[in-house]
C-alpha positions as CSV (number, residue, x, y, z in Angstrom):
1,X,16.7,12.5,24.9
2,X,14.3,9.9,24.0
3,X,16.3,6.2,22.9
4,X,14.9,3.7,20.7
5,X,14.0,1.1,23.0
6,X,11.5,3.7,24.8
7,X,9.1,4.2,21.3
8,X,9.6,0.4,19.5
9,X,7.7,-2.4,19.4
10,X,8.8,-5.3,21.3
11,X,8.4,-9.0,20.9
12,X,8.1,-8.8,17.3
13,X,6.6,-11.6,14.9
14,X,9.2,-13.0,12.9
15,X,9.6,-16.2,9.7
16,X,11.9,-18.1,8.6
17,X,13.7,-18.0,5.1
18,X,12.2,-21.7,4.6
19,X,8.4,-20.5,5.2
20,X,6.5,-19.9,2.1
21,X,5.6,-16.6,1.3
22,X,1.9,-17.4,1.8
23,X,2.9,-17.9,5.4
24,X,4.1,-14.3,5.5
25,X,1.2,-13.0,3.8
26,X,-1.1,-14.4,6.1
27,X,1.1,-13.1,9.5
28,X,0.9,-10.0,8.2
29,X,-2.2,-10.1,7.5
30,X,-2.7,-11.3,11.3
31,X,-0.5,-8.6,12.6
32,X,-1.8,-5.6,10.0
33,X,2.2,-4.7,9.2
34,X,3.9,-4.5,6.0
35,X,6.9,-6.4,6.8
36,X,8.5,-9.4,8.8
37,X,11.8,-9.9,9.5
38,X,12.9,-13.1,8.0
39,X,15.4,-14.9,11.0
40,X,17.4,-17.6,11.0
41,X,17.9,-19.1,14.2
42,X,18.8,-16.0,16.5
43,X,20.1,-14.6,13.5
44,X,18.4,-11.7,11.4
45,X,19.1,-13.0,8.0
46,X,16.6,-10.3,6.2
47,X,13.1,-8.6,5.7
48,X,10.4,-9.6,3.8
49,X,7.4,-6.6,2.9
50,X,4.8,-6.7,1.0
51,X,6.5,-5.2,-1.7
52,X,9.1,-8.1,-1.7
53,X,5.9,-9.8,-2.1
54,X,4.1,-7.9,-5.0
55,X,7.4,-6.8,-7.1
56,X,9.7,-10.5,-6.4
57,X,7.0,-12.7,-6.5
58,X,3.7,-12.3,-7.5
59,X,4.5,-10.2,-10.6
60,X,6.8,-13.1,-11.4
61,X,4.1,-15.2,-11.0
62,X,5.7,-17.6,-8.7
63,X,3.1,-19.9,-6.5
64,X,2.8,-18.4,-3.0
65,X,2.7,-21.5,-1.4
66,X,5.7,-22.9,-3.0
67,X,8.0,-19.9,-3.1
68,X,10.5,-19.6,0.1
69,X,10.6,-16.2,1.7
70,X,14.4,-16.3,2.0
71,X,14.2,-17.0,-1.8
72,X,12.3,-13.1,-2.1
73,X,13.5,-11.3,0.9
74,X,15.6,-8.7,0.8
75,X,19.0,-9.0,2.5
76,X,20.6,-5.4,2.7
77,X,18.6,-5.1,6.3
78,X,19.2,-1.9,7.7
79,X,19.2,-2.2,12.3
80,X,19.7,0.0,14.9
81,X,20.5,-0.5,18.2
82,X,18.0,0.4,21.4
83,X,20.0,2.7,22.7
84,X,20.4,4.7,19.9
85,X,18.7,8.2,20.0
86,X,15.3,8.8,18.0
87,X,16.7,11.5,16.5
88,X,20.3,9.7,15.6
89,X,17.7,6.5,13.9
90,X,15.9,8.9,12.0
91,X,18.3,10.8,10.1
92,X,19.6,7.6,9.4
93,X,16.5,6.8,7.7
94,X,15.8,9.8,6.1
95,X,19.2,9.1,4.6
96,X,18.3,5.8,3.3
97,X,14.7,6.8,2.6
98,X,13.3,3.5,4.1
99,X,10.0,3.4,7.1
100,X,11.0,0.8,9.7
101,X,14.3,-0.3,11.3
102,X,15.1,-3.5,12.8
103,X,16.6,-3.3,16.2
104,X,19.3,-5.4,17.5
105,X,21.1,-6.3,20.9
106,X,24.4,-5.0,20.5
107,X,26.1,-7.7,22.1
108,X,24.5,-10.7,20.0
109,X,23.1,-8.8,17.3
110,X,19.3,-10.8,17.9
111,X,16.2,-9.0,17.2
112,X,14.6,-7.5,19.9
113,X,12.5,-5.1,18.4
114,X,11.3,-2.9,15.3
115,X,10.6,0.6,14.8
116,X,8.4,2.4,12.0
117,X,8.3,5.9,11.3
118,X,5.1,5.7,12.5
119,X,6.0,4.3,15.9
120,X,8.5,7.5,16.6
121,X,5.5,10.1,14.9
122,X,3.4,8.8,17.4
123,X,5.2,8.5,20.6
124,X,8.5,10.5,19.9
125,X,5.8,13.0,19.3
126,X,3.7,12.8,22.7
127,X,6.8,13.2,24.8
128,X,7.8,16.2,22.3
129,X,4.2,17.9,23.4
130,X,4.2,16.8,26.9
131,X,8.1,18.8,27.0
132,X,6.7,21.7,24.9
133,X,3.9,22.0,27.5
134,X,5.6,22.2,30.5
135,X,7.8,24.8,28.8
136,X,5.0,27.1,28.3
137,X,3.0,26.6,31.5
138,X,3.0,30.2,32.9
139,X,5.0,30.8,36.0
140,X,3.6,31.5,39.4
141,X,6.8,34.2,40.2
142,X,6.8,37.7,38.5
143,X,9.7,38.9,37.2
């Protein structure tokens, strides 16, 4: 069975509550994601997306370079640890109805990682085919 740490991406990007949310616009604009995780410290204190951005901000029409990102972030983070199961994380998303997961050590509860839906489509799915193909390779004995 396939565990989180072997389909998420490592050495994530992350802010700081006290950056402005121009700051986060431009890293993900840098990195092409839709969300940051917003850390204090070691500590994961929340997630910022560009939702947060768009719905909290903007439409309140709050100054981008003045506005905090802990002051627009949302706080209710849902984690996961790396060696969780792929299957175990996605249910647990499917349940929640959200596309990305921050992971966690389990001892420290630090970021090591996040994982998209996209992330366990694209690689969850390659070791699913590579499986499925050695299944049906046809065998050399005759039954």
């Amino acid at each position: 069975m396939q565990t989180i740490q072997d389909v998420m991406t490592r050495n994530v990007k992350s802010i700081s509550p006290e950056d402005t949310v121009r700051r986060a616009a431009e890293l993900m604009k840098e990195l092409d994601v839709g969300a940051v995780p917003v850390v204090d410290g070691a500590k994961l204190v929340g997630m910022l997306t560009d939702r947060d951005i768009t719905i909290r901000s903007t439409a309140a029409g709050q100054d981008p370079s003045k506005t905090r990102a802990g002051d627009v972030m949302s706080t209710d983070v849902r984690t996961c640890f790396a060696t969780q199961t792929v299957e175990e994380v996605l249910a647990e998303m499917g349940d929640v109805q959200i596309r990305r997961v921050v992971v966690v050590d389990q001892a420290s509860h630090s970021l090591v990682g996040i994982v998209s839906l996209g992330d366990m489509a694209t690689k969850h799915s390659a070791s699913t085919d590579q499986a499925l193909g050695e299944i049906s390779q046809p065998s050399d004995s005759k039954a």
